[in-house]
Structures are given as C-alpha cells and as structure tokens.
C-alpha positions in Angstrom: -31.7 -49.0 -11.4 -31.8 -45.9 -11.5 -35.5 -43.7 -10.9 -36.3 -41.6 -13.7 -36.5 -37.9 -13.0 -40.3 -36.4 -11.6 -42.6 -35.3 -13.7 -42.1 -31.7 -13.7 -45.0 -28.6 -14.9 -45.7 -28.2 -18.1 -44.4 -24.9 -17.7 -40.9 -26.5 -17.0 -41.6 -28.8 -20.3 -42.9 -25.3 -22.4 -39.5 -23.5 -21.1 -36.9 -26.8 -22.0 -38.7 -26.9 -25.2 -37.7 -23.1 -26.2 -34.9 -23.5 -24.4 -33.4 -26.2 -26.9 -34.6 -24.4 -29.6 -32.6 -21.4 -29.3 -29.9 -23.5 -28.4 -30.4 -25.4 -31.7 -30.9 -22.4 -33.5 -26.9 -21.1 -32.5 -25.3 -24.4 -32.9 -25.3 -24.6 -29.2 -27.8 -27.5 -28.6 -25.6 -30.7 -30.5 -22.6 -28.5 -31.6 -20.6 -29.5 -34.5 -17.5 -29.3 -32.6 -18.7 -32.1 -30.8 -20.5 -34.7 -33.2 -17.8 -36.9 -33.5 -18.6 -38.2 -29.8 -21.9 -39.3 -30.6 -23.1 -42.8 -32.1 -23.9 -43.0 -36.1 -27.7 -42.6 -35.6 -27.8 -39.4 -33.3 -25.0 -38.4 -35.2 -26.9 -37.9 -38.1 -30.0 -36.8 -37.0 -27.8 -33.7 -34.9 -26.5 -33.0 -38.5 -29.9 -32.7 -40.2 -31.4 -30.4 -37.0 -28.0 -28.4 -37.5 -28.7 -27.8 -41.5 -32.7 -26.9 -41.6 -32.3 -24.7 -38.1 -28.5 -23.3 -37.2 -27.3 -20.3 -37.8 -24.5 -20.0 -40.6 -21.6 -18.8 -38.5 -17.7 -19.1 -38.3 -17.9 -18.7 -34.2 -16.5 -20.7 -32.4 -18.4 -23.2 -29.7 -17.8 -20.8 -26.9 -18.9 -17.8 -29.3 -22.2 -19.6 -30.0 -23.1 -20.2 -26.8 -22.5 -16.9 -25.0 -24.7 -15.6 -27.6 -27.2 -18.5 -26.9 -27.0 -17.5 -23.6 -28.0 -14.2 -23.4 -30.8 -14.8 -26.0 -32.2 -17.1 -23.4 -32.6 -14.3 -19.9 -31.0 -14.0 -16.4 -30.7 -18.0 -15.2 -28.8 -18.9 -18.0 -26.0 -15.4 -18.3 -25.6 -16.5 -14.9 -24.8 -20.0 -15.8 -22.6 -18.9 -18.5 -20.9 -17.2 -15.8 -20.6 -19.9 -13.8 -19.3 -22.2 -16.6 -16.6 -19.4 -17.7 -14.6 -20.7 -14.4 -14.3 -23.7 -15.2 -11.9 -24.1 -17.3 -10.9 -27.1 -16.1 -13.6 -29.1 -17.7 -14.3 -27.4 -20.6 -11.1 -26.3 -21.8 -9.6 -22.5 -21.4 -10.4 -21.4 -25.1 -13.7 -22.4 -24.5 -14.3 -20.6 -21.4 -12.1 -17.8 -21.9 -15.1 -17.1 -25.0 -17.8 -17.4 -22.9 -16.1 -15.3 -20.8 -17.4 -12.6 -23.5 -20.7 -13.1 -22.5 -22.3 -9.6 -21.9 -24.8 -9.0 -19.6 -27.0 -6.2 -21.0 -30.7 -6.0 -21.3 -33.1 -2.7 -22.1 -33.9 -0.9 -19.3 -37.1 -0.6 -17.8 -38.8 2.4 -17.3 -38.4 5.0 -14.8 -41.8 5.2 -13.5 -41.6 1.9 -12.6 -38.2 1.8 -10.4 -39.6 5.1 -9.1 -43.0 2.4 -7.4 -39.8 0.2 -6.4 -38.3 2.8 -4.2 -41.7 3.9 -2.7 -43.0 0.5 -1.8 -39.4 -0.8 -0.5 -38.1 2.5 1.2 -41.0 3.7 2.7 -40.9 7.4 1.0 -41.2 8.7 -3.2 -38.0 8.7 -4.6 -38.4 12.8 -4.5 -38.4 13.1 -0.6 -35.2 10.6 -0.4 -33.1 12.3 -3.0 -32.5 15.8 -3.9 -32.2 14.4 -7.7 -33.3 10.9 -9.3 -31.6 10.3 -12.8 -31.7 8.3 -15.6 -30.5 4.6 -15.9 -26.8 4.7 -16.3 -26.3 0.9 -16.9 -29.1 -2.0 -17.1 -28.4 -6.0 -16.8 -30.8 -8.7 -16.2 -31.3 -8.7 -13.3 -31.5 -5.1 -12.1 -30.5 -2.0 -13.3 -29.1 1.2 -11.6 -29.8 4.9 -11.7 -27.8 8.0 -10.9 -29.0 10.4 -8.1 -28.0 12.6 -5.7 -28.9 12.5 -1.8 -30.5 15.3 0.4 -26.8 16.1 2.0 -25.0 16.3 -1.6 -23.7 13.0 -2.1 -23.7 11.5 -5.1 -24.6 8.0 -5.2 -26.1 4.8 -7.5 -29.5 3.3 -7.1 -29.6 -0.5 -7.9 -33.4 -1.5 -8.2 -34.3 -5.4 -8.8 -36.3 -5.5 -12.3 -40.0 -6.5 -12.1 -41.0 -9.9 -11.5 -37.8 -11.1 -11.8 -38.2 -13.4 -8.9 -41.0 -15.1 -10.6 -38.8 -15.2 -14.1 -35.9 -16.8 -12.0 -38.3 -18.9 -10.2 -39.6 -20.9 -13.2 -35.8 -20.5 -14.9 -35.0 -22.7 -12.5 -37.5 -25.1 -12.2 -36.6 -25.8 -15.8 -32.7 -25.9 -15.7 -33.3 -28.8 -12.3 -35.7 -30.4 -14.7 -33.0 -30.7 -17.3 -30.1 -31.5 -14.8 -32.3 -34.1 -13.9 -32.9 -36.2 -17.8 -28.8 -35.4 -18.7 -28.0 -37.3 -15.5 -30.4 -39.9 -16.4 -30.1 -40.3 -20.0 -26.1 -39.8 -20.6 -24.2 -41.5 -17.1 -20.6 -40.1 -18.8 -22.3 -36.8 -17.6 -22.2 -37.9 -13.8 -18.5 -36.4 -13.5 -19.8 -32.7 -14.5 -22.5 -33.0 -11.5 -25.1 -31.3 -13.9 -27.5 -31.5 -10.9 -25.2 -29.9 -8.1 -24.1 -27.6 -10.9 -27.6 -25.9 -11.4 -28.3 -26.3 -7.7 -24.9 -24.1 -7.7 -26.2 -21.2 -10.3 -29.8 -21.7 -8.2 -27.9 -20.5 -4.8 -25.9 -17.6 -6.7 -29.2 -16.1 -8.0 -31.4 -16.8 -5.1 -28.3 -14.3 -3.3 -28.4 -11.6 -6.7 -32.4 -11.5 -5.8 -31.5 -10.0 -2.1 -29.9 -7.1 -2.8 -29.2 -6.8 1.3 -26.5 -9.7 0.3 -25.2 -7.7 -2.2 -24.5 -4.8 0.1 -23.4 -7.1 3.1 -20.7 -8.3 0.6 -20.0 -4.7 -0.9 -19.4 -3.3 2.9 -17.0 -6.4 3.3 -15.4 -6.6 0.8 -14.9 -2.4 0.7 -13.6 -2.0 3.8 -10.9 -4.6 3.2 -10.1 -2.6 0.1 -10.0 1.0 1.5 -7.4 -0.7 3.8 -4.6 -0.6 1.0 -3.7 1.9 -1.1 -4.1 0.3 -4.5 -7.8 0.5 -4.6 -10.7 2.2 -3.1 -15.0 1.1 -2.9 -17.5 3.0 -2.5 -19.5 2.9 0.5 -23.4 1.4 1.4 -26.0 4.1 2.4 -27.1 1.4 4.5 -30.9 3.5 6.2 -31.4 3.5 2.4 -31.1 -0.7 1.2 -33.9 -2.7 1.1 -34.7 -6.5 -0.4 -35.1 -5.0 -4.3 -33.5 -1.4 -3.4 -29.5 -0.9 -2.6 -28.2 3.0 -2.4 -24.4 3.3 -2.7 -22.0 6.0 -3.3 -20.5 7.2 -6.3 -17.5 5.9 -8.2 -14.8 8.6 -8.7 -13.3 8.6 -12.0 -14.6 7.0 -15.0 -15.3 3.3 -16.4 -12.1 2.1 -18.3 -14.6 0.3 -20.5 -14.7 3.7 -21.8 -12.5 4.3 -24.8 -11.4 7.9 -23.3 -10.5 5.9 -19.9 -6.8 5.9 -20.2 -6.7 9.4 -22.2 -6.6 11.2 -19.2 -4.3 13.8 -18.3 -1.8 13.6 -15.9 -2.6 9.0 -15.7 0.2 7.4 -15.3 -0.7 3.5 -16.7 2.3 1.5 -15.4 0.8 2.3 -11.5 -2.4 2.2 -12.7 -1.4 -1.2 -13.6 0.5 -2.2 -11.3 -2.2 -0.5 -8.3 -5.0 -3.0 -10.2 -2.5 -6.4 -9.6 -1.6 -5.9 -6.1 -4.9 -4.6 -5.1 -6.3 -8.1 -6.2 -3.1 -10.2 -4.9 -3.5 -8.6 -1.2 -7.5 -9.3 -0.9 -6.5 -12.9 -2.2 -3.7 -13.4 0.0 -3.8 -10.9 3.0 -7.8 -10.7 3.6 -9.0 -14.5 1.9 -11.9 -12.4 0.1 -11.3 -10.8 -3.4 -13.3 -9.5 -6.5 -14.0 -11.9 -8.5 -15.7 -10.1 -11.1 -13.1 -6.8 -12.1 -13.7 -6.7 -15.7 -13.2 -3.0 -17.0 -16.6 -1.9 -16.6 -16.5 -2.7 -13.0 -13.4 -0.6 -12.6 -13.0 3.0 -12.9 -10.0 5.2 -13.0 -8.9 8.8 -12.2 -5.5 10.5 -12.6 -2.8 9.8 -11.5 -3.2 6.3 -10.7 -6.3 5.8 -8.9 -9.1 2.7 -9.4 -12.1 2.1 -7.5 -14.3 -1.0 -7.9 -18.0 -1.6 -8.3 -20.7 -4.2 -8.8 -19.9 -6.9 -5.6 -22.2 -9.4 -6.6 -19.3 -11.9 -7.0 -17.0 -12.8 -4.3 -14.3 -15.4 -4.0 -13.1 -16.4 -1.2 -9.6 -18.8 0.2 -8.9 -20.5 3.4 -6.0 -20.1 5.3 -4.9 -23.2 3.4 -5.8 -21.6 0.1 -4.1 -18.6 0.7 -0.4 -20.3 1.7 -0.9 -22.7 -0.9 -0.6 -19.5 -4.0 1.1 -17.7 -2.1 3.9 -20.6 -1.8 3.0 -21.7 -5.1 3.3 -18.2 -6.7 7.0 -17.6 -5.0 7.8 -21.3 -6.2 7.3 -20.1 -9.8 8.8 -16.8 -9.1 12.2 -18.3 -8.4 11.7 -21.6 -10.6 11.8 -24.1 -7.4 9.5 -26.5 -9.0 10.7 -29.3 -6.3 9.2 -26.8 -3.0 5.7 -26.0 -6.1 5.5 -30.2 -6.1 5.7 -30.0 -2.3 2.9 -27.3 -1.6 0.8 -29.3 -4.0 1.5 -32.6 -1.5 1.5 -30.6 1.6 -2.3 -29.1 0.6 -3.8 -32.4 -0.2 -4.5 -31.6 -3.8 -2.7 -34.3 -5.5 -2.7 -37.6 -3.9 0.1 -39.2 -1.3 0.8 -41.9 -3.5 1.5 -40.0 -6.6 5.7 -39.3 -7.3 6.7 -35.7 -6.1 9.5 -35.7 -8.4 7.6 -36.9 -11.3 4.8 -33.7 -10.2 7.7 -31.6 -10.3 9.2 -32.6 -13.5 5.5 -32.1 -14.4 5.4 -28.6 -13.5 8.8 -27.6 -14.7 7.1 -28.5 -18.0 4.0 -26.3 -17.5 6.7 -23.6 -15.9 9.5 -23.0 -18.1 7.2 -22.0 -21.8 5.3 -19.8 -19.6 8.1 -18.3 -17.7 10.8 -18.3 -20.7 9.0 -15.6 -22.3 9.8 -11.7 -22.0 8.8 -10.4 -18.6 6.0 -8.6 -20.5 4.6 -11.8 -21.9 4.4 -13.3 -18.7 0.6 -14.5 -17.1 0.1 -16.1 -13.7 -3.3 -16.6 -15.2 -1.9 -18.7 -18.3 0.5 -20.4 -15.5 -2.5 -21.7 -13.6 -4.3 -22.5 -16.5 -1.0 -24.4 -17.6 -0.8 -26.0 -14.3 -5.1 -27.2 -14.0 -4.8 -28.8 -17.7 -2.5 -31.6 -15.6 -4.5 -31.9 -12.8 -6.3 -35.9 -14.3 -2.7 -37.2 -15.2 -2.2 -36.8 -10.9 -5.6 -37.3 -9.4 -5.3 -33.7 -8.6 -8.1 -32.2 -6.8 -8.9 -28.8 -6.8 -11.2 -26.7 -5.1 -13.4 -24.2 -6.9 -12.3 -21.2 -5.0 -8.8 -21.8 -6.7 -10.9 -21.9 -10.1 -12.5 -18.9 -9.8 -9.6 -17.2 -8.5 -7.3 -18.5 -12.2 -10.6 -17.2 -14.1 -10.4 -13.5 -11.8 -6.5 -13.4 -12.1 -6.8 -13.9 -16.3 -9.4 -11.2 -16.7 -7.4 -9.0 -14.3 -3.6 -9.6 -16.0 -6.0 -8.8 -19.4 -7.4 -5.4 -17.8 -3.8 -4.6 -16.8 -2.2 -5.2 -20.0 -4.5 -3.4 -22.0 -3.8 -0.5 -19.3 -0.1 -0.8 -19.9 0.6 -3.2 -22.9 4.6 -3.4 -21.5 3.5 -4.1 -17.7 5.6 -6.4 -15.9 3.0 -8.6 -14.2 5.5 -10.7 -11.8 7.6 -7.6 -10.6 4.2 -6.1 -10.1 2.9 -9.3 -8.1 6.7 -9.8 -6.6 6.6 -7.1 -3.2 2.4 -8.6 -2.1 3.9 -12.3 -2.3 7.2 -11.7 -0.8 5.8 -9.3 1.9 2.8 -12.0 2.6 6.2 -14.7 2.5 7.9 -13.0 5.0 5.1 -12.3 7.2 3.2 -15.5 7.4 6.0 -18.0 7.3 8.7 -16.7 9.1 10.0 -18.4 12.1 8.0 -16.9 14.5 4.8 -16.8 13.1 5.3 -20.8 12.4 6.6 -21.1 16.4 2.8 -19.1 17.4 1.1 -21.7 15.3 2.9 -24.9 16.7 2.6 -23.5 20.2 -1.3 -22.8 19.4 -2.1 -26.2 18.1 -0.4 -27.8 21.2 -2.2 -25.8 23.6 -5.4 -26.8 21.5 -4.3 -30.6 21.3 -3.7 -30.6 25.2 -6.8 -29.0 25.5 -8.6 -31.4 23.7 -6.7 -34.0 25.6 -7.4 -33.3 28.9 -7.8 -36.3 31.6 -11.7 -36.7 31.8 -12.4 -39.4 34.0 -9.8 -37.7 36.2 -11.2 -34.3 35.7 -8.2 -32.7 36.2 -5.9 -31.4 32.9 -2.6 -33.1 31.6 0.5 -31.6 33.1 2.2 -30.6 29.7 -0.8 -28.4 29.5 -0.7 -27.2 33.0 2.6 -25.8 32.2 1.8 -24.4 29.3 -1.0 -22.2 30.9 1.4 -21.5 33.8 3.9 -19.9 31.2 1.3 -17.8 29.7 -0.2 -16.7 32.9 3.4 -15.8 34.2 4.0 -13.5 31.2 0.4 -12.1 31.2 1.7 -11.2 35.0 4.9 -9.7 33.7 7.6 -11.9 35.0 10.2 -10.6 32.3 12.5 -13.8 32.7 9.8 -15.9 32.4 8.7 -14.2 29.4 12.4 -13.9 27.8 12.3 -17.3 27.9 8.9 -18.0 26.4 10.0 -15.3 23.1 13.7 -17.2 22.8 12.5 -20.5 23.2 9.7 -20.1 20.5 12.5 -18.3 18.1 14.3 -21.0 18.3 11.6 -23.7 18.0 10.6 -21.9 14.7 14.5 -21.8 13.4 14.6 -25.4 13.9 10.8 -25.9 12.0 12.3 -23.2 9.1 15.3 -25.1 8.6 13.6 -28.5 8.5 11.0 -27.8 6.0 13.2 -25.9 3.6 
C-alpha cells in the first residue's frame, strides 16, 4: 500500500490552504469544465463551492487559471509557464491561454536595488556607473534598471527582488506538499508525474535565483546568435555579475510589444519576419540551443530589418538526434513525403517498432494535408506539430520534452512573425535553414565520416584484451589515417574516394 505523504509545516498547510482558495475563487480549483469527471457526491459539493466563492466569468479554463496564477506569486507564473508546453496533456487551446500568462509585478524601490548592487558588487551603484536609472521593466522575480557604465555603454541591470529566495523557498515546500496528496489521493494522476513535475518548476527556479546561470546561458546562447545574421544579443559585463546582480548591454532598437514597433521608418517587415524564423530554425538545428522564450517583449527591432533578443532565462535545447529528427521531419512535410515523416519517427525511437509505418503515415498524411492545403500564408509548423503530438497515444508515441518546448517556442514565434507581416510565408521562410542544414548534414559524405567514426569507435571498443594487442580491422584503419596525416597523396585519394562512395551506396539505400 501505498505511504501517505509526510507531515509537512504548518506553514506549507497555511500556504495550500490560500493557495486553494484563490484557486477556488477563479474557477480554477474544481473547474466547471471539468465536473463531469467527478463522482455524484464531489460533484455536487465542487458546484456549491463554485456558486458561494467563484468569480462570474465567461473565461475560459485556461483564462482562469493564468489569472489564478499570477494572483498566487513567482512559484506558481513559473509553473504556468511550465504547463503552457505541454500541450500534449492538456490540450493546445488550453495551453495556448495560459500561454497569456503575464509576468508583471510592482517594482520595488530604488533604494533598495541600490543596497543589492553595494553588498553583491563590492562598490555604490554611483562609483560602478556613470548613471543608474529608473526600473524599465519588473517581473517576479527580479526586476531591471537602465544605466550607463563609466566607459559610455549603455547597459541593463537585472537585480534579484528581496527575499525572494525565502518566498520561493516556502513556494516550494508547499507545491511538493501538494504533489505529494494528488499522487496519493487520485492514482489516475500518476501519468501527469505531479511530483517530478514540481521537482521540474523547483530546478527552473532554483537556476532564475542565480543570476550567474542566467548570464552563463545569455553568453551561450549570444554568441551562437551573433554568428548568423538574422539576429544579434547583447553581451554580459561579466567583472560586473554577481549571485542577485547581472550587468548586460543594451538592446538596440525598441520592444515590438510596443505599439510604434513596426511604425518605423525605413522597416521593412517581410525580412524582419523572415530574419525572426530562421534566426530560431538555425539555433534549433545548426547550434542544438535556441530561445525558448521570444515573445515580443523579448524582441526588439530597428530599421531596416534588424532584431536582437533579451531575457535568456529559458533555454531549449536538442540532441544530435533531435535536431535530424525536425530537420528530416520538417523537409518530409515540406515536400508531402509522409512515408520518409513515418520513417524518421521509427528511425528516432519515438513510436514503437511494432506499430505499422504505413498506418503512421496514413496517420500523418491526415494531420498534414488540412494544415498544408491552406494558402501559404496560413500555413504553421507550429499548428503541424501540434497536429502531429494530438496522435502521439493512438501510436505509443513518445516524445521528449525538448521537442515540446520547442512546438510551444515555434507557435509563439510563427505568432510574432505574422503579426510583423500578416502575409509572411512561414515555409519559404523556413525552406533555405532546413534545406541548407539537409544538404550539409546528410549528404554522402558527412554520412561516410559518421560510419567510418563509429567503426573506428566500435573496433576500439573491441579491442583483444586478454591478448593486449588491437584487432587487425582496426590496425588498418589507424594505419590509413596515419598514412594520410603523413601525406601519402595516393593513400589519401583512396581514403576520400572510397568513403564517397561508401556514402553513395548508404544515400541510395536509405532513400
């Protein structure tokens, strides 16, 4: 049988109490939406809590609890956040509301992120920068202030908000305590993991607290960006980041949350558009690490095309196997081959060997063909991936939650576009990063490197222990490489044709 969950603070107990009460008091606790799952008894005493303490409103469940949400502090907008990426489990229209969830608090006061600087930096905010500013945006965790360093730069100041620690601290004490009585009290929960789940927003927030993570990620991810041309990030003032203090350069341009955004002169909105798609398609594919949080007020633009992205506190990121997997998948739309889409899907281990390719594929030609049968302006990879998860128990498909937060990125990024250009052409945008990635990582070969890789690895591996002396195949293998590192051009010929060839043979087989 199964133990009960521990007897937790009273604290914990104080917090779940409040916590159900705003909950209740949105429709958010037992929701309406939902009642018709319950047995008679709890039925009806959900509908007599709903009439003496909801809210009158005509939102919808999702609505309801984003607003529930925010009412209830940091822990629980970040696990709305969490929750919007799975739309898997709770449906897209569901989390594509509580995708709405805004993460805005009043700011605290100036004298007070003025003692932050001087107890984490070592120095008044006065002798670090010529000119400390106001608070130019404030969530709830930290907030960030406009200044201007002793050399002229102009940069941000993110500063932790006080006794936040302690806040997330006890948040989370009482969200594990909960976890802990829904997995005990209601087993049909056991297949939503509440307890892994909070453990999951536990980990995020424990990262948001540190904000030395946030600019390890930021210099990561911003160097991959200022790679391309389709997007730039500012840079870290690193001798200026502490634990509760980060110091990062200005954003050129302004937020397109702003309504005057795309009134500038001289923008030109279908490659402003276009600059925003491939720019997230090349982290994703090229680089394994993208933005996963490039909502408008992250993004700023400045004539004639140019975007640069802020606020790294979310990252995804994709394995090599990931990464082939949409890219594949992506050109397998692109051209309708639903047959080599069913294959990738095998080939990745995502649905199960002894499911029917054929039957997938017939599957996905159904998902495919509403999606891509519209205009080329109505078109969404996002709504194709949603499409596509929303099959994913009728297969056993598995899917990992990198590819989940990558459909919720790519759905708020194809909505950014469009409203930047309401005729862009998403898939002729997305067409020259997937075909170029195509070409480059699957060509004959780059698959010849790979096989002649593994084997070398595989003889490795299999070398004659108790003999102490390698296999042959793999003494010859390291002779061939040693005899081209020494220049022997015939020998090396040899090598680069027979490898072509090898990977003419492998392209032909697997298409």
């Amino acid at each position: 049988m199964k133990a009960a969950p521990d007897v937790a603070s009273l604290d914990s107990w104080a917090r779940l109490i409040r916590t159900g009460a705003v909950l209740l008091r949105h429709d958010a606790l037992l929701p309406k939406e939902t009642e018709h799952l319950l047995p008679p008894i709890p039925r009806f005493l959900a509908a007599v809590l709903r009439t003496l303490f909801a809210k009158r409103t005509k939102d919808r469940a999702g609505e309801r609890y984003a607003k529930a949400l925010h009412d209830l502090g940091p822990a629980f907008i970040k696990l709305g956040q969490i929750l919007s990426t799975r739309g898997d489990i709770f449906g897209e229209r569901f989390t594509r509301d509580l995708a709405h969830l805004k993460d805005r608090l009043p700011p605290f006061p100036k004298a007070v992120a003025e003692a932050t600087i001087l107890e984490s930096l070592g120095a008044p905010a006065n002798e670090i920068f010529a000119e400390f500013g106001d608070v130019i945006g404030s969530a709830s965790i930290a907030q960030a202030h406009e200044a201007r360093m002793k050399d002229g730069r102009k940069v941000a100041v993110k500063i932790l908000r006080p006794n936040i620690e302690r806040i997330i601290a006890a948040d989370i004490a009482m969200l594990t305590l909960g976890a802990g009585i829904i997995a005990f009290f209601f087993p049909s929960a056991k297949r939503l993991e509440p307890e892994a789940f909070v453990a999951t927003v536990a980990t995020s927030l424990l990262l948001e607290l540190d904000l030395r993570l946030e600019a390890s990620a930021a210099d990561e991810l911003g160097q991959i960006i200022n790679k391309e041309p389709w997007m730039k990030a500012p840079k870290i003032v690193w001798h200026h980041v502490a634990r509760r203090v980060l110091v990062i350069e200005w954003a050129d341009g302004i937020p397109l949350s702003r309504p005057e955004a795309l009134e500038l002169p001289g923008l030109d909105k279908k490659e402003t558009a276009d600059n925003l798609i491939r720019a997230f398609l090349s982290q994703a594919l090229d680089h394994g690490v993208f933005h996963a949080d490039l909502h408008e007020g992250n993004l700023f633009v400045a004539a004639p095309a140019k975007l640069t992205a802020i606020d790294f506190g979310i990252i995804g990121r994709l394995r090599p196997k990931e990464r082939r997997y949409l890219a594949e998948m992506l050109w397998g739309f692109l051209r309708r081959d639903y047959k080599r889409v069913a294959e990738v899907h095998f080939e990745a281990g995502y649905v199960p060997a002894h499911q029917n390719v054929d039957s997938f594929a017939q599957a996905l030609r159904a998902v495919g063909e509403p999606v891509l049968g519209r205009q080329a302006t109505e078109v969404s990879m996002g709504r194709l991936l949603s499409q596509l998860f929303e099959i994913t128990a009728q297969f056993e498909m598995h899917l990992r939650p990198e590819l989940v937060l990558l459909q919720k990125t790519m759905v708020s990024v194809e909505g950014v576009a469009r409203r930047i250009y309401p005729e862009h052409n998403l898939w002729e945008a997305a067409r020259p990063v997937v075909r170029a990635w195509i070409s480059r990582e699957l060509s004959p070969v780059v698959e010849a490197r790979r096989l002649f890789e593994r084997l070398v690895h595989k003889l490795r591996l299999d070398d004659d222990v108790e003999a102490g002396t390698p296999r042959r195949g793999y003494v010859e293998l390291e002779a061939l490489k040693v005899g081209a590192q020494q220049g022997r051009t015939f020998g090396l010929i040899a090598l680069i044709v027979s490898v072509i060839s090898l990977g003419v043979i492998i392209w032909v087989a697997v298409r």
